[in-house]
N, CA, C and O atoms as a GROMACS GRO file, in nm:
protein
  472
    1UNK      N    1 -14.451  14.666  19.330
    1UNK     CA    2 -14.500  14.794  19.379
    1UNK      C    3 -14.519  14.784  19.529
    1UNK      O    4 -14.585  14.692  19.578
    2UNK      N    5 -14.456  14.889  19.610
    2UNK     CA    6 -14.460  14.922  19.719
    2UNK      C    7 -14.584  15.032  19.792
    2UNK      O    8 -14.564  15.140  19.846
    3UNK      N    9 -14.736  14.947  19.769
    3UNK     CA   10 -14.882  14.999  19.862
    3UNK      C   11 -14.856  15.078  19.945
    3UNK      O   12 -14.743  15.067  19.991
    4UNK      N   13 -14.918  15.159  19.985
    4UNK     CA   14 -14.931  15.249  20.109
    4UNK      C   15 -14.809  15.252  20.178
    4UNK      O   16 -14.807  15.199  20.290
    5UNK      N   17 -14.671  15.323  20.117
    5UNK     CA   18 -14.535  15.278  20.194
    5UNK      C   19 -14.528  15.438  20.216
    5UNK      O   20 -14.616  15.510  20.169
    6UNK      N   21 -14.403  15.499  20.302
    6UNK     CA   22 -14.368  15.616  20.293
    6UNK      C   23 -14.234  15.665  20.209
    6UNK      O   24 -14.158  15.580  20.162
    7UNK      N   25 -14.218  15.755  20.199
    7UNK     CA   26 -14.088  15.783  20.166
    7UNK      C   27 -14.053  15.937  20.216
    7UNK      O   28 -14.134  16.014  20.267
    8UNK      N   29 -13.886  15.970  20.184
    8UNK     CA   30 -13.861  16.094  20.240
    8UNK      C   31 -13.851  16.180  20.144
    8UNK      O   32 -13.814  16.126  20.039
    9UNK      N   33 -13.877  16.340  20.133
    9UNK     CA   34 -13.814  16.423  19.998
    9UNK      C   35 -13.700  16.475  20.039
    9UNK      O   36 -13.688  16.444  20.157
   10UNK      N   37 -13.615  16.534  20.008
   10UNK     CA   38 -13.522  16.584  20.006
   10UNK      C   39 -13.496  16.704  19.936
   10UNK      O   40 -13.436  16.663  19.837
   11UNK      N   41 -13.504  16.825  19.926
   11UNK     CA   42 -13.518  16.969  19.822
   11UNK      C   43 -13.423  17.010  19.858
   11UNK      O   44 -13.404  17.046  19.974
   12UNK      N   45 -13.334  17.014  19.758
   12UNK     CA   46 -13.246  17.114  19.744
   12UNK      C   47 -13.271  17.309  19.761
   12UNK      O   48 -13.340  17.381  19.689
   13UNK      N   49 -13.171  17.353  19.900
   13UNK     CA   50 -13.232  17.490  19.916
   13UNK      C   51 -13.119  17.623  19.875
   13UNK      O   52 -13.012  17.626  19.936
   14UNK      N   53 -13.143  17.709  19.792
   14UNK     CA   54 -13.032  17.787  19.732
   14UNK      C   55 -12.909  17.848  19.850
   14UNK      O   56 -12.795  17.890  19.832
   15UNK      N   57 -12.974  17.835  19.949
   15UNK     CA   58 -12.841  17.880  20.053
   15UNK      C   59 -12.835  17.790  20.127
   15UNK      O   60 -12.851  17.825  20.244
   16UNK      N   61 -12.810  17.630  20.104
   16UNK     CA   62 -12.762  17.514  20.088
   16UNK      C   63 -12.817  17.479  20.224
   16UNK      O   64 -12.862  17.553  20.312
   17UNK      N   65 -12.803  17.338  20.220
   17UNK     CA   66 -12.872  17.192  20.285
   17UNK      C   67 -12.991  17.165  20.207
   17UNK      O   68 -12.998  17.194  20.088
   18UNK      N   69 -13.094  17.102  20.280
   18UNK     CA   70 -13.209  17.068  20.198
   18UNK      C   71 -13.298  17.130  20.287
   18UNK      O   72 -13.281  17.174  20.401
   19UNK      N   73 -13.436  17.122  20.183
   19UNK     CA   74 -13.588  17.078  20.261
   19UNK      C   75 -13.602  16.968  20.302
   19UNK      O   76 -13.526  16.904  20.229
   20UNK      N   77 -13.660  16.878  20.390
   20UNK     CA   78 -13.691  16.791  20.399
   20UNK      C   79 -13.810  16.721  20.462
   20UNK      O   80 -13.817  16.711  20.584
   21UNK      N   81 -13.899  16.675  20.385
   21UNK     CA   82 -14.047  16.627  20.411
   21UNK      C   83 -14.075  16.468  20.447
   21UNK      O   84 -13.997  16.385  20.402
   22UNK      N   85 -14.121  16.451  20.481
   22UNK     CA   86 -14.193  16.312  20.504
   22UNK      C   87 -14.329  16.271  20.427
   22UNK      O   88 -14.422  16.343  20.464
   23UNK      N   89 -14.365  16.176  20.332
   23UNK     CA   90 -14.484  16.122  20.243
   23UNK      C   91 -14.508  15.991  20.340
   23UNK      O   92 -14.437  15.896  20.374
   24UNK      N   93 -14.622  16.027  20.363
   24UNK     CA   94 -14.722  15.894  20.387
   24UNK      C   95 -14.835  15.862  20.289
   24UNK      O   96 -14.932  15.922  20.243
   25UNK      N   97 -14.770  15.716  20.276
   25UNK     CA   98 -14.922  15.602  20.210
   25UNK      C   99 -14.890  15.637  20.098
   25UNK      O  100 -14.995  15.656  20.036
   26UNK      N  101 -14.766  15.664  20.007
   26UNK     CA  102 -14.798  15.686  19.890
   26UNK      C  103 -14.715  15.549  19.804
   26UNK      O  104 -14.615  15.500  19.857
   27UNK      N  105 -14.749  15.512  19.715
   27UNK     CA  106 -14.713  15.396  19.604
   27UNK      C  107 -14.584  15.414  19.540
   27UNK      O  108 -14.579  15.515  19.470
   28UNK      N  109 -14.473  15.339  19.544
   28UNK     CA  110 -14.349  15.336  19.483
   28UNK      C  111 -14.352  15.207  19.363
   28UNK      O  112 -14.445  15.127  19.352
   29UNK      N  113 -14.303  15.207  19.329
   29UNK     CA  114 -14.275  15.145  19.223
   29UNK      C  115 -14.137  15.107  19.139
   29UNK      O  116 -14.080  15.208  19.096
   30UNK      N  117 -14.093  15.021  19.118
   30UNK     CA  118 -13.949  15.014  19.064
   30UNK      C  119 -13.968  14.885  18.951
   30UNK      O  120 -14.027  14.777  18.947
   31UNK      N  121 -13.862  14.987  18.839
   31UNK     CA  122 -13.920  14.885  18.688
   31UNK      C  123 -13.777  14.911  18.668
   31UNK      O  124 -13.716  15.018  18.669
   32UNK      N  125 -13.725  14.758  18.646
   32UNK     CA  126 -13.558  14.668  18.610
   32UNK      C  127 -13.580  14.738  18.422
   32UNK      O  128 -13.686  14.729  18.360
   33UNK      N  129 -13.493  14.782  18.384
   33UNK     CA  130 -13.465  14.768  18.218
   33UNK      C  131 -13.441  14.675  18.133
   33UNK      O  132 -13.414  14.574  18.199
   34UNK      N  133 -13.436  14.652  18.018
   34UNK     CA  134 -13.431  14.513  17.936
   34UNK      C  135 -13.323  14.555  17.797
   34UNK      O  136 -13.286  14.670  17.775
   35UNK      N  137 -13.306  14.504  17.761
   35UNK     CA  138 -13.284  14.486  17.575
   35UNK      C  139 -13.324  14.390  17.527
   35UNK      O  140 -13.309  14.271  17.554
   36UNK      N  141 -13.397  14.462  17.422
   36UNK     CA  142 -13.473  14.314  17.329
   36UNK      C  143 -13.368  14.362  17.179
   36UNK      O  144 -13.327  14.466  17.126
   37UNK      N  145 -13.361  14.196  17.155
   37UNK     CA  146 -13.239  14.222  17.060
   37UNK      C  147 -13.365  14.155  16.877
   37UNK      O  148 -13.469  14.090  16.866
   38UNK      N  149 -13.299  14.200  16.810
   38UNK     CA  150 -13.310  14.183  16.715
   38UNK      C  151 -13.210  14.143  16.607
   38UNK      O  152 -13.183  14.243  16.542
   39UNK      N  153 -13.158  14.058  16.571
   39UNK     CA  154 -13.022  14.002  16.482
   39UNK      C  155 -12.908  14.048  16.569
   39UNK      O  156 -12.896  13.995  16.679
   40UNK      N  157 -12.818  14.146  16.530
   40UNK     CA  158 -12.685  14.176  16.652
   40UNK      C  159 -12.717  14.314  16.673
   40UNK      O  160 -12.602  14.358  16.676
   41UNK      N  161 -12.780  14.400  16.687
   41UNK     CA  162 -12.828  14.501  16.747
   41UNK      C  163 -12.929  14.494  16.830
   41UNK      O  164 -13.038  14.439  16.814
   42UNK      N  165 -12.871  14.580  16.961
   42UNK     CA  166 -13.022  14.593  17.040
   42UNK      C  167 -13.134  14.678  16.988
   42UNK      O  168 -13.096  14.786  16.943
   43UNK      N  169 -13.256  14.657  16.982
   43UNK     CA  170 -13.394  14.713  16.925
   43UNK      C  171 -13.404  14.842  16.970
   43UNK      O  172 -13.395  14.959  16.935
   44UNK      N  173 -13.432  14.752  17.089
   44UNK     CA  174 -13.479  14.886  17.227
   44UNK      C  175 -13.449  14.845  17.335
   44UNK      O  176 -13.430  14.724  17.346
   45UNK      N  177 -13.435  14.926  17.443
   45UNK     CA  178 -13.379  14.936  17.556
   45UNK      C  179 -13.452  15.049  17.604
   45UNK      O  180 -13.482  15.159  17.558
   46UNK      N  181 -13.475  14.963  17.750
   46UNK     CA  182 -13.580  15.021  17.838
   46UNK      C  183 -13.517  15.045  17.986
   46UNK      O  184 -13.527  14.953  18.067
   47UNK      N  185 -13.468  15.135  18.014
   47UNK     CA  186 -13.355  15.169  18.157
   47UNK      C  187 -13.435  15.166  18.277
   47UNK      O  188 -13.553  15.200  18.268
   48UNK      N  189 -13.387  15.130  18.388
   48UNK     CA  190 -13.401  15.127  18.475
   48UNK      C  191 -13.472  15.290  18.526
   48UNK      O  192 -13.441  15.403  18.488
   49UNK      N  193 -13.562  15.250  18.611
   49UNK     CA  194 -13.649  15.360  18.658
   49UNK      C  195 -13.726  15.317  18.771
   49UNK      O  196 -13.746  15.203  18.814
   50UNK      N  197 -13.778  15.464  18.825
   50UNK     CA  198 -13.887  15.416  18.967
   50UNK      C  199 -13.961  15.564  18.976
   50UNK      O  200 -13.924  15.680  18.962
   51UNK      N  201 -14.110  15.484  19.014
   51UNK     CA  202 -14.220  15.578  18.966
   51UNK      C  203 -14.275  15.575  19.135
   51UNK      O  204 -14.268  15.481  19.214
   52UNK      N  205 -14.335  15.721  19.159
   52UNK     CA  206 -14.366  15.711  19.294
   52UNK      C  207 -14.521  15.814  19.243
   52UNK      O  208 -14.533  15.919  19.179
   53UNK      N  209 -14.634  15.705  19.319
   53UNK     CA  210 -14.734  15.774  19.278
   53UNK      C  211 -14.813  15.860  19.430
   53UNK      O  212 -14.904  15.799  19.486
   54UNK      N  213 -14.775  15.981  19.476
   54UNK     CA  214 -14.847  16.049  19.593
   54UNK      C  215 -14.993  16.104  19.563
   54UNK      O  216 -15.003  16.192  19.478
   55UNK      N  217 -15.096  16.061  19.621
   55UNK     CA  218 -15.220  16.165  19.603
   55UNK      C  219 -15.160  16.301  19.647
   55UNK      O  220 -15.049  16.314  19.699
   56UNK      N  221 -15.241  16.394  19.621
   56UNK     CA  222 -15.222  16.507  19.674
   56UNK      C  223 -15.309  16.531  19.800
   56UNK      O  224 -15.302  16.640  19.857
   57UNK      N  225 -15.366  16.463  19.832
   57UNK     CA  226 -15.409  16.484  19.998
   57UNK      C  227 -15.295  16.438  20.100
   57UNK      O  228 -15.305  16.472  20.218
   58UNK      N  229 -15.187  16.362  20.056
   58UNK     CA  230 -15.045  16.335  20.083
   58UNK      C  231 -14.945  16.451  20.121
   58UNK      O  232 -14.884  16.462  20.227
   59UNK      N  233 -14.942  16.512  20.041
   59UNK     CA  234 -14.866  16.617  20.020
   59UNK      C  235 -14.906  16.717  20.110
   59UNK      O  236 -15.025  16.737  20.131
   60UNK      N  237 -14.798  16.795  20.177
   60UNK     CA  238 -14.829  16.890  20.282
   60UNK      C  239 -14.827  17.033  20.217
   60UNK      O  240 -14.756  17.082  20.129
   61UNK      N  241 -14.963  17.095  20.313
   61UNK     CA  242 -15.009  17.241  20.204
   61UNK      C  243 -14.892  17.298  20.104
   61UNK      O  244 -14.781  17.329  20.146
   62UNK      N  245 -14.928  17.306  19.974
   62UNK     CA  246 -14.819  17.390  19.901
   62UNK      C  247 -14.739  17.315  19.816
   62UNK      O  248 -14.708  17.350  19.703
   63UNK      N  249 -14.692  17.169  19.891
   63UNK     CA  250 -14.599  17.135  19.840
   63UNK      C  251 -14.610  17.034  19.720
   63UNK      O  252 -14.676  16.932  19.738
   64UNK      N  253 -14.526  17.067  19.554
   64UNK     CA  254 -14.548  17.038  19.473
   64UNK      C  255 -14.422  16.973  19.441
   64UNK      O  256 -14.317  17.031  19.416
   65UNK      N  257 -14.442  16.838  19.446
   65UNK     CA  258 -14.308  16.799  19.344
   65UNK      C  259 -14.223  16.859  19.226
   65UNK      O  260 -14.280  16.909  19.129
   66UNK      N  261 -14.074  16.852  19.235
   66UNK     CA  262 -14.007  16.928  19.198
   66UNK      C  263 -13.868  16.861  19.103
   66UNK      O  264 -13.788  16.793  19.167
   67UNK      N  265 -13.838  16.886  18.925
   67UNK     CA  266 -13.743  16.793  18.905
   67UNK      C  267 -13.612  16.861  19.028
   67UNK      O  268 -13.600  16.974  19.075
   68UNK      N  269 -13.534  16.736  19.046
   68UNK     CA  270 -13.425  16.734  19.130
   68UNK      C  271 -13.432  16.749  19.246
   68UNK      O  272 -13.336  16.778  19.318
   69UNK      N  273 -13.545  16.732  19.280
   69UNK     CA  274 -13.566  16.666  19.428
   69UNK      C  275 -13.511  16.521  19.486
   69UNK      O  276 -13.539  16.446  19.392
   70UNK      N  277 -13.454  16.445  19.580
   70UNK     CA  278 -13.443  16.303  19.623
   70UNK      C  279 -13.581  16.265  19.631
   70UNK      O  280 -13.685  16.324  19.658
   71UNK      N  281 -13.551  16.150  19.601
   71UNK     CA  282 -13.675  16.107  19.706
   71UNK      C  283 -13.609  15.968  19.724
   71UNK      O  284 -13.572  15.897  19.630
   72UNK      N  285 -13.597  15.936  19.854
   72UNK     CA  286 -13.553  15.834  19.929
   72UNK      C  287 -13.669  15.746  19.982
   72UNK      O  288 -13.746  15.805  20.057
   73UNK      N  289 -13.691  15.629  19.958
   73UNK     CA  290 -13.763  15.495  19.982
   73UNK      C  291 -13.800  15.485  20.158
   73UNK      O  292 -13.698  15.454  20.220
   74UNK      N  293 -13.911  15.502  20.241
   74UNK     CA  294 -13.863  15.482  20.368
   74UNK      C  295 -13.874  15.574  20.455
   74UNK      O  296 -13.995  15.599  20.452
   75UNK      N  297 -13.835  15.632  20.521
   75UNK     CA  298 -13.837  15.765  20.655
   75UNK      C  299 -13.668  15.774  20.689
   75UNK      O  300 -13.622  15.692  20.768
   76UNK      N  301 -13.583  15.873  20.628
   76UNK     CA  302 -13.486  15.889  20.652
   76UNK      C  303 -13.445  15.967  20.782
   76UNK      O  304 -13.529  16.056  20.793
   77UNK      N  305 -13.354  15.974  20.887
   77UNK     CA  306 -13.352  16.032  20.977
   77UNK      C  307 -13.258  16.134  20.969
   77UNK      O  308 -13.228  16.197  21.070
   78UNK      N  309 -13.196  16.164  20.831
   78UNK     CA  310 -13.114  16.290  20.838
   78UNK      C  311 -13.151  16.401  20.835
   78UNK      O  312 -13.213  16.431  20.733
   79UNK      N  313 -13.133  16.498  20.927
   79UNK     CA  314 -13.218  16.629  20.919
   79UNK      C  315 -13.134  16.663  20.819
   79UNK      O  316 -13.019  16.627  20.794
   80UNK      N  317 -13.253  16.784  20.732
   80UNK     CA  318 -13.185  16.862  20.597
   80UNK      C  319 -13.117  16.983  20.616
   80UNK      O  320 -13.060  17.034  20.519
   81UNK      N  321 -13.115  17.028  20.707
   81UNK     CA  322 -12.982  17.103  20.696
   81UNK      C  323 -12.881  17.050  20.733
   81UNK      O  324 -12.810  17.140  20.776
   82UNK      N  325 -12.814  16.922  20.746
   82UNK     CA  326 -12.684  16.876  20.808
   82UNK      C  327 -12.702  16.752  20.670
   82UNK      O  328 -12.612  16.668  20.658
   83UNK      N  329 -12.800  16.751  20.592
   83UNK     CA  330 -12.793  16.625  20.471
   83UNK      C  331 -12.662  16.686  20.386
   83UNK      O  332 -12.606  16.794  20.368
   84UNK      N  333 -12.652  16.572  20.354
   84UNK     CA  334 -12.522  16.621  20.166
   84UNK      C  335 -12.557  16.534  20.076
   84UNK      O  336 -12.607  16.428  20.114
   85UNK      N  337 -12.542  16.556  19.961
   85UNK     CA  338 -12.614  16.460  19.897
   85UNK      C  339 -12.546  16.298  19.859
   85UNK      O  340 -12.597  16.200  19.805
   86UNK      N  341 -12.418  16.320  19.909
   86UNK     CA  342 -12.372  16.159  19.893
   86UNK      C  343 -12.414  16.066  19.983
   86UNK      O  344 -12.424  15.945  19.968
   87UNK      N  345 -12.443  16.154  20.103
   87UNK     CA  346 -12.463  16.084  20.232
   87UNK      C  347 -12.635  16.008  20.165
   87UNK      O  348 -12.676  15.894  20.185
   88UNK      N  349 -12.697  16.108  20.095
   88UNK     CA  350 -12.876  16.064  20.092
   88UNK      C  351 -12.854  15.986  19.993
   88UNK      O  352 -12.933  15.894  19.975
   89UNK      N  353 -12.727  16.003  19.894
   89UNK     CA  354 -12.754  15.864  19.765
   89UNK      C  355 -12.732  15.753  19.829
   89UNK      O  356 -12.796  15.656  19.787
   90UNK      N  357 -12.673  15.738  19.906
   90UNK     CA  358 -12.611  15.646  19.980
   90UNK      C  359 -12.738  15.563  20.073
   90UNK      O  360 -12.713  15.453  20.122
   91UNK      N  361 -12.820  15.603  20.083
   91UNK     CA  362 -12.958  15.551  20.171
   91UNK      C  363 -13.003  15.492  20.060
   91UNK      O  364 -13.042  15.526  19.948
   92UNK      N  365 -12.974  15.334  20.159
   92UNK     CA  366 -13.065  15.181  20.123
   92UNK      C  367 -13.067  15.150  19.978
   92UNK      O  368 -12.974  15.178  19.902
   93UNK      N  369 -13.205  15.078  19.933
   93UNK     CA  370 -13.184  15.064  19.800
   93UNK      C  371 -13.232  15.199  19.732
   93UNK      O  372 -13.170  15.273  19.655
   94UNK      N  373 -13.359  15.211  19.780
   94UNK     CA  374 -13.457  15.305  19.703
   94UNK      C  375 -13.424  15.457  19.704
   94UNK      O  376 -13.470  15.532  19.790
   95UNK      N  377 -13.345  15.497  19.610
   95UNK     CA  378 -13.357  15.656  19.636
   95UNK      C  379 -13.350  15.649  19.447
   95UNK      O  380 -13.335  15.559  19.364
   96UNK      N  381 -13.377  15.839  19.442
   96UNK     CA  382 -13.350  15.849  19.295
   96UNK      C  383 -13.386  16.027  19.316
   96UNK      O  384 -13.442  16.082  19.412
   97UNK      N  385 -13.328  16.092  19.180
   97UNK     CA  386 -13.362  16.227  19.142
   97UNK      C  387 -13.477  16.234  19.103
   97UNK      O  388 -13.504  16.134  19.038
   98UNK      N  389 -13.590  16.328  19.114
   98UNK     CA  390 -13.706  16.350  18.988
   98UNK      C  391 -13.647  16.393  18.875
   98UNK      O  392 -13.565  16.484  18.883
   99UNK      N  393 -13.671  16.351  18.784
   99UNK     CA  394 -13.686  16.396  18.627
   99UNK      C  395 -13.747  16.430  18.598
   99UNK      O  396 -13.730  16.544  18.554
  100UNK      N  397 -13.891  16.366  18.593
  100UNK     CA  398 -14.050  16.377  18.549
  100UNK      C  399 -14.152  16.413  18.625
  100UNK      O  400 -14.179  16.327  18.709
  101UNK      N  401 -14.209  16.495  18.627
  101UNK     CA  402 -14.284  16.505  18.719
  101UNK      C  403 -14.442  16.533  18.622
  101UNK      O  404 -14.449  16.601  18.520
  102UNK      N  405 -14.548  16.464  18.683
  102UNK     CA  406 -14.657  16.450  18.574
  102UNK      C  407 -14.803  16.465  18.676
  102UNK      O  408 -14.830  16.383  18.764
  103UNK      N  409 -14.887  16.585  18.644
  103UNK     CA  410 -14.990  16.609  18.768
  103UNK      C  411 -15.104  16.504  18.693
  103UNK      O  412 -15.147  16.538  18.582
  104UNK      N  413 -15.139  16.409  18.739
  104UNK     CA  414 -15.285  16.370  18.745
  104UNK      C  415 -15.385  16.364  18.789
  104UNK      O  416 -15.411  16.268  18.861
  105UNK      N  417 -15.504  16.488  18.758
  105UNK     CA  418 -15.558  16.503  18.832
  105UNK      C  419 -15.744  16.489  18.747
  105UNK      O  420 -15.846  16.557  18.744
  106UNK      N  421 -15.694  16.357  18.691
  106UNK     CA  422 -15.853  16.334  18.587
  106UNK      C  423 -15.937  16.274  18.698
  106UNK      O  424 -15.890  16.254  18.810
  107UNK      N  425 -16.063  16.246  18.665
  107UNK     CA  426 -16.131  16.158  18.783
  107UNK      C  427 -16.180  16.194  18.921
  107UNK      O  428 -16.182  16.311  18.958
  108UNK      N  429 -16.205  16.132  18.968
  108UNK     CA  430 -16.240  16.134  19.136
  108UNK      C  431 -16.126  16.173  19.187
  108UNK      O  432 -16.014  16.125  19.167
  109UNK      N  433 -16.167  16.289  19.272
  109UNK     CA  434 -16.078  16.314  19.378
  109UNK      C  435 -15.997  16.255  19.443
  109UNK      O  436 -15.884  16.303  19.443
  110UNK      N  437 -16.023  16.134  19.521
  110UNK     CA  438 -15.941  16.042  19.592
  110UNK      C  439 -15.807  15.935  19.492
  110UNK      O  440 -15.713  15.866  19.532
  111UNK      N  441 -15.864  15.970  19.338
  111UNK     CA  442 -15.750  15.909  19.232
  111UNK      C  443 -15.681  16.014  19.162
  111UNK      O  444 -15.627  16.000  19.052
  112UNK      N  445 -15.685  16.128  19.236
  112UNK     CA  446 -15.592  16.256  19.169
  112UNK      C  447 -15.434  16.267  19.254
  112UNK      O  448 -15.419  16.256  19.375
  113UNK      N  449 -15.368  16.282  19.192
  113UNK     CA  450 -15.170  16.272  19.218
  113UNK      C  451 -15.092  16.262  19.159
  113UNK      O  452 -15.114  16.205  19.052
  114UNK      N  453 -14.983  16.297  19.179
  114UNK     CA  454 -14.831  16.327  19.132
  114UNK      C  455 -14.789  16.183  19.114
  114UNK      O  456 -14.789  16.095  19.200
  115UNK      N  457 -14.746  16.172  18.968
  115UNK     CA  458 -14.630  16.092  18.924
  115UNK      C  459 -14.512  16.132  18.879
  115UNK      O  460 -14.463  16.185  18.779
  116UNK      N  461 -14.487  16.099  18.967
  116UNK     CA  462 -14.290  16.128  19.009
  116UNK      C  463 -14.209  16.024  18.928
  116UNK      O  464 -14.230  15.907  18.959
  117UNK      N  465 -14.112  16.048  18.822
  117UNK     CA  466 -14.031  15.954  18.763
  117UNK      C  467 -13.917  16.000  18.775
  117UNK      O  468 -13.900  16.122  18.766
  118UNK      N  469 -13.788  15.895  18.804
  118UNK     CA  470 -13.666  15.911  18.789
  118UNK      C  471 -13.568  15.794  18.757
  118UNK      O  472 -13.447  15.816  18.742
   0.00000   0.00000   0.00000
């Protein structure tokens, strides 16, 4: 897990390029997949994924994580209206789509935020 790191969003906008935001201090995370076998079939299988956890004091007014958003590992320097999206898959290791998006907001204030899975 990647502590207090940043990363970039990337939003797709209907009359094309992107949004594009900047996250500070928020927690990434990246979990490798497995197969656990059982006689000659695999059991289960657990795929590759990466979980990005932002408080929402992170997040700039309004903005709510979204499935099919990027989110790229880091501070990308491509402005979003001139991004494409091969060019942003293409950034470093850490990028991925949202899939999941999950509000947690039990508890103390300062432990309330978005878990982002893809």
């Amino acid at each position: 897990m990647i502590s207090n790191g940043d990363c970039t969003v990337y939003r797709p906008l209907k009359e094309g390029g992107y949004l594009r935001v900047e996250l500070r201090q928020v927690n990434w995370q990246q979990e490798e997949g497995s197969v656990v076998s059982q006689g000659r079939r695999p059991s289960n299988y657990v795929r590759d994924q990466t979980r990005v956890f932002v408080p929402f004091e992170r997040c700039p007014q309004g903005l709510r994580p979204r499935t099919g958003d990027l989110f790229l590992r880091g501070i990308c320097p491509i402005p979003g209206e001139a991004a494409r999206r091969e060019a942003l898959l293409g950034w470093q290791e850490g990028r991925f789509a949202a899939s999941v998006i999950r509000r947690l907001d039990n508890g103390a204030q300062a432990l309330r935020h978005w878990e982002v899975v893809g």
